[in-house]
PyMOL Python script that loads the backbone (N, CA, C, O; Angstrom):
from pymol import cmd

cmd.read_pdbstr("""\
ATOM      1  N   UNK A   1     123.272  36.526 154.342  1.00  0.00           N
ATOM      2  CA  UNK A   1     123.281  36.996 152.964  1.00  0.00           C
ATOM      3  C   UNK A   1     124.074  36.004 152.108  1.00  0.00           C
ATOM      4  O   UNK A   1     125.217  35.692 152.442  1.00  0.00           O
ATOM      5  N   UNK A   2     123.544  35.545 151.106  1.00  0.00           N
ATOM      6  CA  UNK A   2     124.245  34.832 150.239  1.00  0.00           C
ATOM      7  C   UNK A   2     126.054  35.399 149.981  1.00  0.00           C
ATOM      8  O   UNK A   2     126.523  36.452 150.413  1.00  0.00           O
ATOM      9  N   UNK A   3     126.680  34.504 149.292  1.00  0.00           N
ATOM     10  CA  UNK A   3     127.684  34.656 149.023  1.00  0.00           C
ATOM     11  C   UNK A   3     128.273  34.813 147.905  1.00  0.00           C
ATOM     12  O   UNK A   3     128.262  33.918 147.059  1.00  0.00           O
ATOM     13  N   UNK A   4     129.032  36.260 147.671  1.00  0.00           N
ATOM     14  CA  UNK A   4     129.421  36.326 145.800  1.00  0.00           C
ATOM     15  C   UNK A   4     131.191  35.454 146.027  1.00  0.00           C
ATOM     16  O   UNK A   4     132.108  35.241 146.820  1.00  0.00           O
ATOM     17  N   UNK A   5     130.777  35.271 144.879  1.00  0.00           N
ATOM     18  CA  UNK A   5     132.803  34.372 145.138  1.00  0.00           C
ATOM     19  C   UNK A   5     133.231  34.734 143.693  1.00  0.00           C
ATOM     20  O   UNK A   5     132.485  35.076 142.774  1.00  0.00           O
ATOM     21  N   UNK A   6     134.683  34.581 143.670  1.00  0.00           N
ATOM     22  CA  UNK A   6     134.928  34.718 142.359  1.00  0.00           C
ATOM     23  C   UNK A   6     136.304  33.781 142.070  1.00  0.00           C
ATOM     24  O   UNK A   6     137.325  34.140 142.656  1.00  0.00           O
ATOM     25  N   UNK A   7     136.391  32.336 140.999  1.00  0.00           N
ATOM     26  CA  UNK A   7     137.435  31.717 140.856  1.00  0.00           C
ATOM     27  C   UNK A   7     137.894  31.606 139.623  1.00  0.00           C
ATOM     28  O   UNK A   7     137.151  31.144 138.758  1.00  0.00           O
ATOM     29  N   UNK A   8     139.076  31.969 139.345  1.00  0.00           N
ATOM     30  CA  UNK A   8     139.402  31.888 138.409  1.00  0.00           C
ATOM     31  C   UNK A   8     139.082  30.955 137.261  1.00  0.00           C
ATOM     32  O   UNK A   8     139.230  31.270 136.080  1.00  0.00           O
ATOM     33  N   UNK A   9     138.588  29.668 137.731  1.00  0.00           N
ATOM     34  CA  UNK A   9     138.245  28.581 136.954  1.00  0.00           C
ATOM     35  C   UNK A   9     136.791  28.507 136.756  1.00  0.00           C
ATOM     36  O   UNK A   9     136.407  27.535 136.105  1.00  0.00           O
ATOM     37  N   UNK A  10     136.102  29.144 137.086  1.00  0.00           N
ATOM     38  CA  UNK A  10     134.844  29.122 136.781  1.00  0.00           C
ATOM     39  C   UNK A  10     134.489  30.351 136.255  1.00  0.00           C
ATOM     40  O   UNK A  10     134.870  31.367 136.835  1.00  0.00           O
ATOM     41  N   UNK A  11     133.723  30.432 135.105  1.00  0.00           N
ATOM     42  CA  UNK A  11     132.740  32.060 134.465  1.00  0.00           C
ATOM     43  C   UNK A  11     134.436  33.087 134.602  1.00  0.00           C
ATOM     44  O   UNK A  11     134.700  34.127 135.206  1.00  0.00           O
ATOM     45  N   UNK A  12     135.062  32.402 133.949  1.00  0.00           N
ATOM     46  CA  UNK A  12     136.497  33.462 133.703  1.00  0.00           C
ATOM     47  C   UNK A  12     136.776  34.178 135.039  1.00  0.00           C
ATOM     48  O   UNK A  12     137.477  35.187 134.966  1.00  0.00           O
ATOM     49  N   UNK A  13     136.236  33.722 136.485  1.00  0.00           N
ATOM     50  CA  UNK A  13     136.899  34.754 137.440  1.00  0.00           C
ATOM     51  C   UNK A  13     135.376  35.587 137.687  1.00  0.00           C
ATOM     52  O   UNK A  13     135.044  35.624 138.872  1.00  0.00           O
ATOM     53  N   UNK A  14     134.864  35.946 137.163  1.00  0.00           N
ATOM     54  CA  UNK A  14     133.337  37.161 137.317  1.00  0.00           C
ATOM     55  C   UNK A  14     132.807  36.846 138.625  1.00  0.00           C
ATOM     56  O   UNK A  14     132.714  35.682 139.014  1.00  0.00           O
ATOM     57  N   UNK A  15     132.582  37.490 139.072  1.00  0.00           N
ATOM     58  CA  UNK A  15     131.742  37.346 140.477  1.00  0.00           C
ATOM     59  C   UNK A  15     130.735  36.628 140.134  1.00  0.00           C
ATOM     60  O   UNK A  15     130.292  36.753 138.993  1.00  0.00           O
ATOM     61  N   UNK A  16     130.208  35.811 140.948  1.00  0.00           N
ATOM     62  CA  UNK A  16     128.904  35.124 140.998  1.00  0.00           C
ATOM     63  C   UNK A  16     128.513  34.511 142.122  1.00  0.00           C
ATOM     64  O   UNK A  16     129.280  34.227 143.042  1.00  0.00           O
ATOM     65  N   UNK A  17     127.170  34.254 142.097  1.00  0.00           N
ATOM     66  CA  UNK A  17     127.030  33.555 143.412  1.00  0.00           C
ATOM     67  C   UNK A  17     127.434  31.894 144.010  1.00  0.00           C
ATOM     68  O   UNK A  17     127.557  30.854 143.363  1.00  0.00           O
ATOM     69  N   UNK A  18     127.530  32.068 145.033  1.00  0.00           N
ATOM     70  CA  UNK A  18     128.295  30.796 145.023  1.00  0.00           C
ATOM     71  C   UNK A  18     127.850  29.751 145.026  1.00  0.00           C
ATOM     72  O   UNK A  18     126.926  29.606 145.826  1.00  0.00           O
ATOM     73  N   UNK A  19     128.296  28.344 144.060  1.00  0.00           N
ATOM     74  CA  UNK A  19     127.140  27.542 144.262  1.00  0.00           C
ATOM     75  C   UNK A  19     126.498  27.221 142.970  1.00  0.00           C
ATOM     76  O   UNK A  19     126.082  26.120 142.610  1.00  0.00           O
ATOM     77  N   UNK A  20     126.480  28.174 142.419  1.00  0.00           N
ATOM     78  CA  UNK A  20     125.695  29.037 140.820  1.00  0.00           C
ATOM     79  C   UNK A  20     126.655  28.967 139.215  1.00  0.00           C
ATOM     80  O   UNK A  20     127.755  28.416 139.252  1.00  0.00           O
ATOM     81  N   UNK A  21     126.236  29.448 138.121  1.00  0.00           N
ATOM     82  CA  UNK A  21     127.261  29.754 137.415  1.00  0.00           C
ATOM     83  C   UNK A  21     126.514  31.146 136.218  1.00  0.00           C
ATOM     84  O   UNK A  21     126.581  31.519 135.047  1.00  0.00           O
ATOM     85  N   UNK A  22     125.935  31.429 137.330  1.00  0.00           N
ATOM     86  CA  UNK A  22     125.086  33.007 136.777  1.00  0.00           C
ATOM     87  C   UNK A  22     126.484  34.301 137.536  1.00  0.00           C
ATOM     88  O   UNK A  22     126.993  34.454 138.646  1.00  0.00           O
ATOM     89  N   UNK A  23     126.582  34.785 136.559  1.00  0.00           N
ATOM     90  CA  UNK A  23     127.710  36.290 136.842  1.00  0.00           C
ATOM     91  C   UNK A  23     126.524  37.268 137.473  1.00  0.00           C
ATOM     92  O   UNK A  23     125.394  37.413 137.008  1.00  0.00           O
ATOM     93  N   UNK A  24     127.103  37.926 138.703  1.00  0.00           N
ATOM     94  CA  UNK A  24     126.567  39.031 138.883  1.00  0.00           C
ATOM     95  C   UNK A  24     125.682  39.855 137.933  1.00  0.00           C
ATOM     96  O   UNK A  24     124.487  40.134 137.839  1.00  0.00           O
ATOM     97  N   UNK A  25     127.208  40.201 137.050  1.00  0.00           N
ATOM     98  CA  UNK A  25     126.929  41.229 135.926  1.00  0.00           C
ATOM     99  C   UNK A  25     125.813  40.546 135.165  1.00  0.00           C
ATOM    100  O   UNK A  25     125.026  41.355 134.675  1.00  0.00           O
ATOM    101  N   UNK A  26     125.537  39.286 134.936  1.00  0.00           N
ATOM    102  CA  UNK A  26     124.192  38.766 133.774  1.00  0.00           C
ATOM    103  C   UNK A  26     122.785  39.231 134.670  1.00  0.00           C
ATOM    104  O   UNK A  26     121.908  39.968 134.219  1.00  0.00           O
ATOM    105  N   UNK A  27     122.789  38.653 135.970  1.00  0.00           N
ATOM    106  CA  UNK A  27     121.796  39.068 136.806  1.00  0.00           C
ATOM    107  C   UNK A  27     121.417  40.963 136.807  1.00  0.00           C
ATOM    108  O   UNK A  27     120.262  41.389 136.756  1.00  0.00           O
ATOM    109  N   UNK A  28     122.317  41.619 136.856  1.00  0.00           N
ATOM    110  CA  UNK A  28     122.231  42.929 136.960  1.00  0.00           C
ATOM    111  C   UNK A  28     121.989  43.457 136.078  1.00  0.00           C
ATOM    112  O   UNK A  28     121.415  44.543 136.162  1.00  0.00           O
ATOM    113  N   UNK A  29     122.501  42.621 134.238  1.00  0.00           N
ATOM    114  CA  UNK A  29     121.622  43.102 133.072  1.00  0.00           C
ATOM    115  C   UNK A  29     120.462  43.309 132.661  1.00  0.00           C
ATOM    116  O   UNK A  29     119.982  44.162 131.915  1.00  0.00           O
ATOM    117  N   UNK A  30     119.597  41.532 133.802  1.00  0.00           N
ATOM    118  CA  UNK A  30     118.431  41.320 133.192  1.00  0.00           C
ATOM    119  C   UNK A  30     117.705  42.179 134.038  1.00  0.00           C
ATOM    120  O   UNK A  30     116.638  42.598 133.589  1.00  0.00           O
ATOM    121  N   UNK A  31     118.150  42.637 135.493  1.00  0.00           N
ATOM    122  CA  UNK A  31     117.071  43.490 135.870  1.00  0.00           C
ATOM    123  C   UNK A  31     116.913  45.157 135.100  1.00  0.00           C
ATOM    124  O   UNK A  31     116.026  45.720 134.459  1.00  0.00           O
ATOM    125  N   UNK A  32     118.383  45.553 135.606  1.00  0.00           N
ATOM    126  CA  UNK A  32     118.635  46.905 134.589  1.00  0.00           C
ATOM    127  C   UNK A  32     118.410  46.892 133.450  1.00  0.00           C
ATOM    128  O   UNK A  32     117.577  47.785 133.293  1.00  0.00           O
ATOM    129  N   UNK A  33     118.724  46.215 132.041  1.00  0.00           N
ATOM    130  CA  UNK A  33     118.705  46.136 131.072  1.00  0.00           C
ATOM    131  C   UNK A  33     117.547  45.938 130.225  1.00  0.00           C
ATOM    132  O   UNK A  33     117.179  46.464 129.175  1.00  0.00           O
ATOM    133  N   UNK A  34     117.062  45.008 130.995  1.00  0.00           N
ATOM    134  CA  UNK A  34     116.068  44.061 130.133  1.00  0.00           C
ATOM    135  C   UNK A  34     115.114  44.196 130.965  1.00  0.00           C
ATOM    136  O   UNK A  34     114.147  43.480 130.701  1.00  0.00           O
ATOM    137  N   UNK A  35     114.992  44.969 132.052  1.00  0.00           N
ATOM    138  CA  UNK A  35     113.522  45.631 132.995  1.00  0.00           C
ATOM    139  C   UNK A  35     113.024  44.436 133.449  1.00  0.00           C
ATOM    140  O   UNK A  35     111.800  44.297 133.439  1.00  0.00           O
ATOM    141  N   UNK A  36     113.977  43.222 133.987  1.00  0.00           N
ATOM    142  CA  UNK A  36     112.698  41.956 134.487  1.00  0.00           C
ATOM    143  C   UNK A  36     112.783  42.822 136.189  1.00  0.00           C
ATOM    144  O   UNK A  36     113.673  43.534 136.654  1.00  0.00           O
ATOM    145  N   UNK A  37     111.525  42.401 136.749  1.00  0.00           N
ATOM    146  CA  UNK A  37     111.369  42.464 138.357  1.00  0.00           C
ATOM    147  C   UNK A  37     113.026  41.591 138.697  1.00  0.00           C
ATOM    148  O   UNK A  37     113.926  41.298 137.909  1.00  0.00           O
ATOM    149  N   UNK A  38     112.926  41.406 139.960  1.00  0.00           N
ATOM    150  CA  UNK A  38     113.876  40.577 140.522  1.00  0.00           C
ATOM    151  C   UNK A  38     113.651  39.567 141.202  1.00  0.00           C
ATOM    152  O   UNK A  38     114.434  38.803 141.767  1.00  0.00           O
ATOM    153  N   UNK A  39     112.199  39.576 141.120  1.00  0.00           N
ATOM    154  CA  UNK A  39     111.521  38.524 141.371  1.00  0.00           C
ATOM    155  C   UNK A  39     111.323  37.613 139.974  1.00  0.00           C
ATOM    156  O   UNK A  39     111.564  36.427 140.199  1.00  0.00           O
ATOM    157  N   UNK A  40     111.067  37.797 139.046  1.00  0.00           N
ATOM    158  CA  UNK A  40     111.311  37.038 137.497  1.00  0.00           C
ATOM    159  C   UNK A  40     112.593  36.283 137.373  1.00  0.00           C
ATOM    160  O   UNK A  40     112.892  35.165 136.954  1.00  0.00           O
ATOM    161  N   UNK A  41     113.407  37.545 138.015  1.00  0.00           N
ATOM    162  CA  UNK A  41     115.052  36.955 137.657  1.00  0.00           C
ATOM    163  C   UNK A  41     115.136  35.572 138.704  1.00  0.00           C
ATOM    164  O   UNK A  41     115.632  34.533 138.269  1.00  0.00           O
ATOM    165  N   UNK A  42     114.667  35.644 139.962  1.00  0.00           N
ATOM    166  CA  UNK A  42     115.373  34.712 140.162  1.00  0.00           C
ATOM    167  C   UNK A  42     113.936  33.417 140.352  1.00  0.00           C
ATOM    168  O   UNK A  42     114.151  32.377 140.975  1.00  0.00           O
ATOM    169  N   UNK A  43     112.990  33.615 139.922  1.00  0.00           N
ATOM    170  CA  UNK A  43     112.279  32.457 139.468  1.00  0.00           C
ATOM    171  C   UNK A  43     112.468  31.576 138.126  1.00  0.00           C
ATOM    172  O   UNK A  43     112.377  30.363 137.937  1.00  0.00           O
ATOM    173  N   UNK A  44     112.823  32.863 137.106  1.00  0.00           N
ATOM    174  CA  UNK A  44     113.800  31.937 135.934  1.00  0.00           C
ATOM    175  C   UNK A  44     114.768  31.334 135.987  1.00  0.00           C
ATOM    176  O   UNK A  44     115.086  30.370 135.291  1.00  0.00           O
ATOM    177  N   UNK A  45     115.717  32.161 137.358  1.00  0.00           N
ATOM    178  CA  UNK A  45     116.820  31.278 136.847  1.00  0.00           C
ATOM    179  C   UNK A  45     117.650  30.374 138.351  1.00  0.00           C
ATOM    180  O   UNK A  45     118.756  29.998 138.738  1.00  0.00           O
ATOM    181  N   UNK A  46     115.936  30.401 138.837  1.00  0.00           N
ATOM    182  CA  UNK A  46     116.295  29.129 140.111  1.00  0.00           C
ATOM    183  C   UNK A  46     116.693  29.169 141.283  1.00  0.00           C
ATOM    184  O   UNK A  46     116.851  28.307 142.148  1.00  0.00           O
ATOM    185  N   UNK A  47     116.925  30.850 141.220  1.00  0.00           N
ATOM    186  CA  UNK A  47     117.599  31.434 142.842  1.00  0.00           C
ATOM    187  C   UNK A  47     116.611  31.607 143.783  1.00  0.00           C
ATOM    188  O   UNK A  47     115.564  30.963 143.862  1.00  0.00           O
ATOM    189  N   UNK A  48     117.064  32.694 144.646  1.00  0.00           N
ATOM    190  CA  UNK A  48     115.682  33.081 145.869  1.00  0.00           C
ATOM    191  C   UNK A  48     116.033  34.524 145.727  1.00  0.00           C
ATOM    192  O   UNK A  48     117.139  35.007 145.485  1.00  0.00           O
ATOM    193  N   UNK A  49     114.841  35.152 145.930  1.00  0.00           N
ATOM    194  CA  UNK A  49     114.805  36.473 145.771  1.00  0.00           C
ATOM    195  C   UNK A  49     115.935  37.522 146.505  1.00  0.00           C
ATOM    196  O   UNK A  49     116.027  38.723 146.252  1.00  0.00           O
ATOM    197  N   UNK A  50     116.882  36.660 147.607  1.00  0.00           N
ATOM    198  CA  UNK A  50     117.765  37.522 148.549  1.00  0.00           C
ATOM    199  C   UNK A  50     118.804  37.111 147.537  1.00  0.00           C
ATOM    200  O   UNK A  50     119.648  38.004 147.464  1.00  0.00           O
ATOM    201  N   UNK A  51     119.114  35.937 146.591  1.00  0.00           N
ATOM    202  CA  UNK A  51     120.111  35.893 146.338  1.00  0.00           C
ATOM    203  C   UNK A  51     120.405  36.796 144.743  1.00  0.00           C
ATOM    204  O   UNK A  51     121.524  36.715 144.236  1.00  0.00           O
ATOM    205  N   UNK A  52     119.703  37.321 144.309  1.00  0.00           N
ATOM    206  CA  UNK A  52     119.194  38.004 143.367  1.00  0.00           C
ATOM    207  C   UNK A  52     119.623  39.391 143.593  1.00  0.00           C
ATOM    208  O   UNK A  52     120.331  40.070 142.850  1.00  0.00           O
ATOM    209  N   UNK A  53     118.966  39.803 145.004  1.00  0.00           N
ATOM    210  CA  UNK A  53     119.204  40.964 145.723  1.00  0.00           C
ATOM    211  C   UNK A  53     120.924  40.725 145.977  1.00  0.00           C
ATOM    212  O   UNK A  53     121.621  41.312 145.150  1.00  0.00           O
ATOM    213  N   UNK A  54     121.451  40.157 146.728  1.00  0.00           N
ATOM    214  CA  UNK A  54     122.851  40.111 146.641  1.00  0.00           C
ATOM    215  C   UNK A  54     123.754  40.424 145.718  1.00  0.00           C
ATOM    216  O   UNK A  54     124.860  40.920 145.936  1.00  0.00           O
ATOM    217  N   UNK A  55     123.223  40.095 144.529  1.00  0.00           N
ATOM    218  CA  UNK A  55     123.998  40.026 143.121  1.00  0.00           C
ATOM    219  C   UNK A  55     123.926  41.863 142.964  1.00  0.00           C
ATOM    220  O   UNK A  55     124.935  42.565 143.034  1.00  0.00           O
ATOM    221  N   UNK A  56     122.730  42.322 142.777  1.00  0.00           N
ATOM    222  CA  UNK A  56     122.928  43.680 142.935  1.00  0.00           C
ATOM    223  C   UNK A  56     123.200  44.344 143.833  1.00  0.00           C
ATOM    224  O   UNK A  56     123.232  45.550 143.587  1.00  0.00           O
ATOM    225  N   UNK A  57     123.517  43.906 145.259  1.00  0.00           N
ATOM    226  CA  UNK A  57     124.134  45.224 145.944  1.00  0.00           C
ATOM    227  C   UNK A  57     125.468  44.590 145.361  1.00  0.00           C
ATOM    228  O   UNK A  57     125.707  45.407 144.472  1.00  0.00           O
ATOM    229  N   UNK A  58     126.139  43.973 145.319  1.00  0.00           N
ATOM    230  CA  UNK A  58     127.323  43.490 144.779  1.00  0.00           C
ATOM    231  C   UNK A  58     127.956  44.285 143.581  1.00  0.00           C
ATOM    232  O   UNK A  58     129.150  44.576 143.499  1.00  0.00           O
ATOM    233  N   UNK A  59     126.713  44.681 142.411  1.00  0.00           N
ATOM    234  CA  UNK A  59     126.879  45.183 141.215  1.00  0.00           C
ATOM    235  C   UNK A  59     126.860  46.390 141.778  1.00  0.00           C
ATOM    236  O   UNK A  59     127.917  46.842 141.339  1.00  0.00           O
ATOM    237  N   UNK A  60     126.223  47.556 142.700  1.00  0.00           N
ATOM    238  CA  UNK A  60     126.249  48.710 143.077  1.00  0.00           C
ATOM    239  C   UNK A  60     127.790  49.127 143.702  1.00  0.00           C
ATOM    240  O   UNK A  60     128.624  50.010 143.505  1.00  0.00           O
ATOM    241  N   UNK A  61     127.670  48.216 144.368  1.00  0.00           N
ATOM    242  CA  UNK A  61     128.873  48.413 146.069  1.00  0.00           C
ATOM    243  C   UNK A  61     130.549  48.643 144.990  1.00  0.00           C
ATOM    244  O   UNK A  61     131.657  49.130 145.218  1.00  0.00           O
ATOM    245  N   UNK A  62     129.947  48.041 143.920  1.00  0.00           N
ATOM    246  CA  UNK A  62     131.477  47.691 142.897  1.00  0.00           C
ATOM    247  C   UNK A  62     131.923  48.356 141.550  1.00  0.00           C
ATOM    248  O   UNK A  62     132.953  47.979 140.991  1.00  0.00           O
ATOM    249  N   UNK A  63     131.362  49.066 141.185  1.00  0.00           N
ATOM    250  CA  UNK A  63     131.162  50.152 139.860  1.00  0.00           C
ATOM    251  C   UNK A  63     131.880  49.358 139.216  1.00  0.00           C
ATOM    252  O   UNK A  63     131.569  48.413 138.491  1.00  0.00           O
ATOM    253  N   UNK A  64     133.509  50.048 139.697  1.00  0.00           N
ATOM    254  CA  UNK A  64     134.761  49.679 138.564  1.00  0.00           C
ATOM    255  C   UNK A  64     134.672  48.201 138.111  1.00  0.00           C
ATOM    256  O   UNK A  64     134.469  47.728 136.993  1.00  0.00           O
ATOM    257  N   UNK A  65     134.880  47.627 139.276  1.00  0.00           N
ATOM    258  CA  UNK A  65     134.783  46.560 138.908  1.00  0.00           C
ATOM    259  C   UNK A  65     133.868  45.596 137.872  1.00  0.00           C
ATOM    260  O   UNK A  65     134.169  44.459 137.510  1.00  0.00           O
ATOM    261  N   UNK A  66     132.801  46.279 137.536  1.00  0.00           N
ATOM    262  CA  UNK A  66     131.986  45.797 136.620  1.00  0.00           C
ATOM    263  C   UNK A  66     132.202  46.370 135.155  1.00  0.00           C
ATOM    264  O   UNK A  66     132.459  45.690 134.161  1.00  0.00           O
ATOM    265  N   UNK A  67     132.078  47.479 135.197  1.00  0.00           N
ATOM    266  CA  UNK A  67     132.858  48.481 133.939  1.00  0.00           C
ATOM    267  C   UNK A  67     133.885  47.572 133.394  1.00  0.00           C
ATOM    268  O   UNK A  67     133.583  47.066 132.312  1.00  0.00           O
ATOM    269  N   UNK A  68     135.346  47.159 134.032  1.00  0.00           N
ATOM    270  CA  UNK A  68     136.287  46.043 133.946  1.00  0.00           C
ATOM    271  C   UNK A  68     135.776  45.372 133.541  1.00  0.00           C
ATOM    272  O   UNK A  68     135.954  45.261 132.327  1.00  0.00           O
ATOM    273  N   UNK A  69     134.965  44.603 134.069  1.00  0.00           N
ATOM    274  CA  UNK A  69     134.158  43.326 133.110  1.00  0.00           C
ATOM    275  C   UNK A  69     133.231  43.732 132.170  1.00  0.00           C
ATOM    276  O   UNK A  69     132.689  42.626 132.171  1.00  0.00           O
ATOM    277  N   UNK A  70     132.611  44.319 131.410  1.00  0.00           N
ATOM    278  CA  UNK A  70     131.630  45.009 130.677  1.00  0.00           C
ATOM    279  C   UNK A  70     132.831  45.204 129.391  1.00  0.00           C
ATOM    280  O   UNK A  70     132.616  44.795 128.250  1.00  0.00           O
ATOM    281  N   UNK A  71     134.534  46.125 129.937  1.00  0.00           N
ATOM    282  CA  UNK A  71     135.497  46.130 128.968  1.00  0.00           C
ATOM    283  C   UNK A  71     135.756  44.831 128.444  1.00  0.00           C
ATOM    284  O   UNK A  71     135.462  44.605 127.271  1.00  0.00           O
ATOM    285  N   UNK A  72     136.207  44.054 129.071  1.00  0.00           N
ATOM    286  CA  UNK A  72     136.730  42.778 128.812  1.00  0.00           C
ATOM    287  C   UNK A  72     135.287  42.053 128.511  1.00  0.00           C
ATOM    288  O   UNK A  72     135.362  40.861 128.808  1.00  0.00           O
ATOM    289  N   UNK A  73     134.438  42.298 128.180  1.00  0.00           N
ATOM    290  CA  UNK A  73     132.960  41.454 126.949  1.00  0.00           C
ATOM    291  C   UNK A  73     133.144  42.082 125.737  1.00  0.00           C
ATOM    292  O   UNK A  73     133.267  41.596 124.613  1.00  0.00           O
ATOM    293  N   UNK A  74     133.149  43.440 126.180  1.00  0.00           N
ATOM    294  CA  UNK A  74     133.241  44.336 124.963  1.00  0.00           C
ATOM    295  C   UNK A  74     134.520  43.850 123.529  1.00  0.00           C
ATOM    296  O   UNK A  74     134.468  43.911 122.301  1.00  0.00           O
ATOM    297  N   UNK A  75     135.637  43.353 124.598  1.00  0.00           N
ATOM    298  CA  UNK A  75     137.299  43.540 123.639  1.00  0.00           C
ATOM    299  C   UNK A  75     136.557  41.755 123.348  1.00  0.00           C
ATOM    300  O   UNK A  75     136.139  41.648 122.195  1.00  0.00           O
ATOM    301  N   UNK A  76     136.432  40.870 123.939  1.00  0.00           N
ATOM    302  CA  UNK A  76     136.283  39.842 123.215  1.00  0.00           C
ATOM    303  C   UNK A  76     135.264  39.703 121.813  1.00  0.00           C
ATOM    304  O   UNK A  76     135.432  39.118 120.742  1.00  0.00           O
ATOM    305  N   UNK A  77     134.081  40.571 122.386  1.00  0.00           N
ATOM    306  CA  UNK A  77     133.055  40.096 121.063  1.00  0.00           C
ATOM    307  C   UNK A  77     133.783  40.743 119.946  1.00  0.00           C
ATOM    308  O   UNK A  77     133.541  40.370 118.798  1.00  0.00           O
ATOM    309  N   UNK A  78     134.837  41.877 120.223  1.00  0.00           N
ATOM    310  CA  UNK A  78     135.403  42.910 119.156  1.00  0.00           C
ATOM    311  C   UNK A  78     136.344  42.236 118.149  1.00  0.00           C
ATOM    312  O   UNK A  78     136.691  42.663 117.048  1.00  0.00           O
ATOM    313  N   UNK A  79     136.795  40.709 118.968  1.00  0.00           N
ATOM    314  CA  UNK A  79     138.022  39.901 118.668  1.00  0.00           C
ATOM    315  C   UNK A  79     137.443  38.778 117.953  1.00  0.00           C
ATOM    316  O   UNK A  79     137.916  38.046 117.083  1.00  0.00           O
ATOM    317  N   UNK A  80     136.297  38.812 118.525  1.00  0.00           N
ATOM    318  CA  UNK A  80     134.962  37.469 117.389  1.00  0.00           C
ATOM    319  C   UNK A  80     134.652  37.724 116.553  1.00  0.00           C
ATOM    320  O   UNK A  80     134.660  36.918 115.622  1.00  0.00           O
ATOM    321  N   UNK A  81     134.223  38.937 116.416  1.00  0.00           N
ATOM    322  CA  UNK A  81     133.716  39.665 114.829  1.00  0.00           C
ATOM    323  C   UNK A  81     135.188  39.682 114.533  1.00  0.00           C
ATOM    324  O   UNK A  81     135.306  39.123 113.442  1.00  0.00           O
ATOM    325  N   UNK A  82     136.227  40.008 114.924  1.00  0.00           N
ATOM    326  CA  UNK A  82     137.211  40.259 113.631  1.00  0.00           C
ATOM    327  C   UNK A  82     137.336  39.009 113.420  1.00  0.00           C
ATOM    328  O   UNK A  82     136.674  38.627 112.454  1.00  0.00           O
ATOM    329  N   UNK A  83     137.978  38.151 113.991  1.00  0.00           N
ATOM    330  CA  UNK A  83     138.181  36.580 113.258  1.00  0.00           C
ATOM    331  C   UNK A  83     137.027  36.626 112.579  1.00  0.00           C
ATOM    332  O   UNK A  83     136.906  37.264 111.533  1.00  0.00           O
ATOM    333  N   UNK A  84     136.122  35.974 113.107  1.00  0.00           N
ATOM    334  CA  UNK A  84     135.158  35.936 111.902  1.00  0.00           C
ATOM    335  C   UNK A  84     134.762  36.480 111.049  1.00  0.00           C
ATOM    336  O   UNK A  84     133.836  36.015 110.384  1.00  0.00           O
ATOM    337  N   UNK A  85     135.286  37.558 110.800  1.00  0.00           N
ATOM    338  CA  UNK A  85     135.830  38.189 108.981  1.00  0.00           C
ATOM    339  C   UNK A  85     136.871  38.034 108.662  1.00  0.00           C
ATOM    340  O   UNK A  85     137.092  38.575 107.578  1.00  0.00           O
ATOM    341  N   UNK A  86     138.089  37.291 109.281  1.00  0.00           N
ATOM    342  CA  UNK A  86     139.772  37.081 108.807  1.00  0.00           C
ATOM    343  C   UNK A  86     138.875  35.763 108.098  1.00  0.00           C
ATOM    344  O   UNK A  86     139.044  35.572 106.894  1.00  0.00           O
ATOM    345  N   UNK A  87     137.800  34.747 108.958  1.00  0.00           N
ATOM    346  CA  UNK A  87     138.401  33.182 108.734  1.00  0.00           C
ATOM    347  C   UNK A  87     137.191  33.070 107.466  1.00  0.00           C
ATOM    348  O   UNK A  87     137.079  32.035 106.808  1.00  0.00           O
TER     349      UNK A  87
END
""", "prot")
cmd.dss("prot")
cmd.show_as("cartoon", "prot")
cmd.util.cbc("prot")
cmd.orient("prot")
């Protein structure tokens, strides 16, 4: 099974696969979110269909942990729109 890693210096720390610089959580949007197969996902974006699959048991196996990251997108874009009405 592929491998999720997560380093601080790369994609802020987010899980991703290793190797890659796709976040779990982006992979798990476009299938959940945006209804692609998971076969789309990872022909767009260059993977193999197990490593695709990895990313979501990863996103399942981990709730909080994604919620956490979902907060911390949420507080930044919240911190972009405000500057960018201070500046």
């Amino acid at each position: 099974m592929p491998d999720i890693v997560c380093d601080d210096d790369v994609m802020g720390g987010e899980p991703r696969l290793e190797g890659h610089r796709v976040s779990v959580l982006q992979m798990a949007d476009l299938v959940l979110e945006a209804a692609h197969s998971p076969e789309y996902v990872a022909d767009q974006l260059g993977l193999t269909l197990a490593e695709v699959h990895a990313a979501l048991s990863y996103y399942y196996d981990n709730p909080g942990e994604m919620e956490t990251i979902r907060e911390r997108h949420r507080d930044l874009e919240n911190t972009l729109v405000w500057l960018d009405g201070w500046l």
